[in-house]
N, C-alpha and C positions, 0 to 999 in steps of 0.2 A: 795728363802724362800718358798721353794715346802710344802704346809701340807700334812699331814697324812690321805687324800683323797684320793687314787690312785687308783681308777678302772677300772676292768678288764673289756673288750666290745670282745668280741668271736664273728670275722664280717667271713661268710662264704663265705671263699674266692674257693669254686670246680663252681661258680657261679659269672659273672663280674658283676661288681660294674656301677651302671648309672654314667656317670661321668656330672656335671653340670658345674663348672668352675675353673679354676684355673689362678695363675700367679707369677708373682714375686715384692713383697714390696718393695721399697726404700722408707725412710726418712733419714733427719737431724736428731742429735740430738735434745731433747726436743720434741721427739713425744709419744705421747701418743693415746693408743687404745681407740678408743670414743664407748660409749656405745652404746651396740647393742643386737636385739635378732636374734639368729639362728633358723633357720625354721626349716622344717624338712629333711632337710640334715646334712651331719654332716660335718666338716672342719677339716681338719689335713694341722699344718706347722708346716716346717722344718727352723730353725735357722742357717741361713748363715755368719751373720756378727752382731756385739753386742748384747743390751740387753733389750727386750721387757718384762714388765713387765704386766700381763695379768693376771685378776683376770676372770676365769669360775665357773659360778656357785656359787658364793661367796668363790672361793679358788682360793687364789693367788700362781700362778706361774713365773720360769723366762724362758722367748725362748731364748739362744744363740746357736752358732754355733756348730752343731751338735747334739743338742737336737730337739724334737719335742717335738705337742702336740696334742693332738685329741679334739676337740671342738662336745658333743654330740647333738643330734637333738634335739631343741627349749631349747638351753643352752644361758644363760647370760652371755654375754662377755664384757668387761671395762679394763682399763688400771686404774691399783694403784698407778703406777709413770709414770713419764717423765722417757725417755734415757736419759744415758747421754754421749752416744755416737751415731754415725749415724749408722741406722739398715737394714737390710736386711734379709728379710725370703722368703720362696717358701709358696704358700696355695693354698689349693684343696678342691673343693667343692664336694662331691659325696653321692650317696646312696646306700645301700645295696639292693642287688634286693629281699634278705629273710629280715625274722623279725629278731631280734637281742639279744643275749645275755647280760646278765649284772651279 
C-alpha cells in the first residue's frame, strides 16, 4: 500500500559513496520494524524473502522480494504491521560524499 510519496534523491554516483554498514535481516513471522530515527546517513534495502511493512517518514510502504527502498537522512522509520510470514532483507548504511538532490 505504497502512497503517492515517491521521491526522487539524484545521489552523485562519478564520486564513491562512504560506506558505514551493512547486513543481512532474518526474522520470524510477527516482526515488526520498531521505531527509529535515522541520522545522517541514508539506508537502502533490498527485499529478499516476505513482507515488511515499513512506514518512512509517515508513508507506508511494503519491502518484498525484489523491491527496495531508500530510507533518507534523519527519516522516521516504524513498522505499521506485523509479517505474516518470515522476512529477509539485505540493508546498507552509507553516505554521499556531495550534497544531495531532491
Amino acid at each position: 500500500m505504497d502512497t503517492d510519496s515517491n521521491n526522487i534523491y539524484l545521489l552523485n554516483s562519478d564520486r564513491p559513496f562512504h560506506y558505514f554498514v551493512s547486513g543481512k535481516y532474518i526474522a520470524k513471522a510477527g516482526w515488526k520494524h520498531e521505531r527509529s530515527m535515522l541520522s545522517e546517513n541514508y539506508e537502502l534495502v533490498i527485499g529478499i524473502k516476505g513482507k515488511a511493512f515499513i512506514t518512512i517518514n509517515g508513508n507506508d510502504h511494503i519491502l518484498q522480494k525484489g523491491t527496495c527502498l531508500l530510507f533518507p537522512q534523519n527519516a522516521s522509520v516504524e513498522g505499521y504491521k506485523k509479517s505474516d510470514t518470515d522476512i529477509e532483507f539485505y540493508w546498507f548504511h552509507f553516505s554521499p560524499k556531495m550534497n544531495i538532490k531532491k
